[in-house]
N, C-alpha and C positions, 0 to 999 in steps of 0.2 A: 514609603517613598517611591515616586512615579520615574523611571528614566524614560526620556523618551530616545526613540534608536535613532545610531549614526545614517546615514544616506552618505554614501560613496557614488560616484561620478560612471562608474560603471554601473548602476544601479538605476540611478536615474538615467541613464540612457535607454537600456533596455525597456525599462519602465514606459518612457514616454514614447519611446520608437515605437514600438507594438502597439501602445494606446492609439496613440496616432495611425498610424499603419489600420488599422481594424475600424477603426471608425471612419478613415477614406472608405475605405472598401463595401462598409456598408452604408453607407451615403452613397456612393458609387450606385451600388446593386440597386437602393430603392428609387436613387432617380432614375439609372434606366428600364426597370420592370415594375417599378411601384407596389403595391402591394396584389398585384394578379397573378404572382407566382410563387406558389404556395414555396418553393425549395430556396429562392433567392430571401424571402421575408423571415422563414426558418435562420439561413446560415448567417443574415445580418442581426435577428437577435440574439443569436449565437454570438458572434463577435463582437457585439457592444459590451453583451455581460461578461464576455473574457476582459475586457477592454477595462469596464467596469473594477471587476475583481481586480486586475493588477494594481491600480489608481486607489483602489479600498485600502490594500496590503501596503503599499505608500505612504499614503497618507494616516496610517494606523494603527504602527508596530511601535509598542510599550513594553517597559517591562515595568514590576511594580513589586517592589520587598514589604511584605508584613512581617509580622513578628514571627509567624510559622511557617509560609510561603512564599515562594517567588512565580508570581504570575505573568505571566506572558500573555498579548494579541497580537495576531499578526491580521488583520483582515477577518475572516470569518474565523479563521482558526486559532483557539484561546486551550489556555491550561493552568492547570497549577503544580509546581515541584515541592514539593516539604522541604523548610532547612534543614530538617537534620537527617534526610537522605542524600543530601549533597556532599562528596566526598571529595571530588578536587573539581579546579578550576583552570585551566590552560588559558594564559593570555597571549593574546597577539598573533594569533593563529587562524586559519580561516579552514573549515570544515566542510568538501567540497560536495559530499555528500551524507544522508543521512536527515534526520528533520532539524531545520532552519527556517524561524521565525525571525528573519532579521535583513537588514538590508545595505550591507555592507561589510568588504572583506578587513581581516585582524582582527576578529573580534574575541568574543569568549568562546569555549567549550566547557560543559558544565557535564561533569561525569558525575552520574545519581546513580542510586541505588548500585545494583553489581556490573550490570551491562549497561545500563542507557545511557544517553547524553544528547544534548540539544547545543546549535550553536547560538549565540546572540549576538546581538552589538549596539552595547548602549551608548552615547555619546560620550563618555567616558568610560573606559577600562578601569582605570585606578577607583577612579569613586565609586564607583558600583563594586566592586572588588574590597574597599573597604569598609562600605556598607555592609555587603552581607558577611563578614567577618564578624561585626560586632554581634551581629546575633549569630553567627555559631562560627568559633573560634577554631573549630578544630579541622576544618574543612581546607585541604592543601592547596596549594597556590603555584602553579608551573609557568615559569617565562618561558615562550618560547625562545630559543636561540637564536633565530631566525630572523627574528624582529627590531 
């Protein structure tokens, strides 16, 4: 089963501020020096592919339950967790550092194996929460207070 992830309002700003913002700029750079300066044609492919990437990571963050793994894309960046390395789950919680494939705050925290944990945010908490229960039962469940 495919989730696809929440998008929060802070999220998309950022998102599109920067896209926006980086693609002036290099539009800027090549209509005033065109491509005769090697530093200005550098920093404006530079900033489109940043530009790019963020826009990728947007429009591209899934999650996705098999019967043995929870897969994740965020943009270039993909994975897979095993269910039955997954030990608890925090909802409603937003994870301010640390790896986050996801695009919106409250979401999940998925504590695997002894130390790791990733956060997410699938457009639903609950359903995705009862989803991966059904394939493995024993995996704890934390409301945040908070929330």
């Amino acid at each position: 089963m495919t989730f696809k992830s929440r998008k929060d309002i802070l999220f998309q700003l950022t998102t599109f501020g920067f896209s926006i913002l980086f693609i002036g700029v290099a539009l800027f750079q090549f209509v005033q020096y065109g491509f005769n300066n090697s530093i200005s044609f550098c920093s404006s492919v530079l900033l489109l592919a940043v530009a790019g990437l963020l826009l990728w990571m947007y429009l591209d963050t899934t999650y996705e339950l098999t019967p043995i793994e929870l897969k994740y894309k965020c943009g270039p960046i993909r994975g897979a967790i095993p269910i039955k390395d997954i030990l608890e789950i925090i909802k409603g919680k937003t994870l301010w550092s640390g790896f986050k494939p996801a695009t919106a705050r409250n979401g999940l925290i998925i504590k695997y194996r002894k130390y790791n944990e990733i956060y997410i945010s699938p457009k639903t908490n609950d359903t995705f929460v009862r989803n991966i229960l059904e394939l493995n039962s024993s995996i704890k469940v934390t409301a945040n207070s908070n929330s």
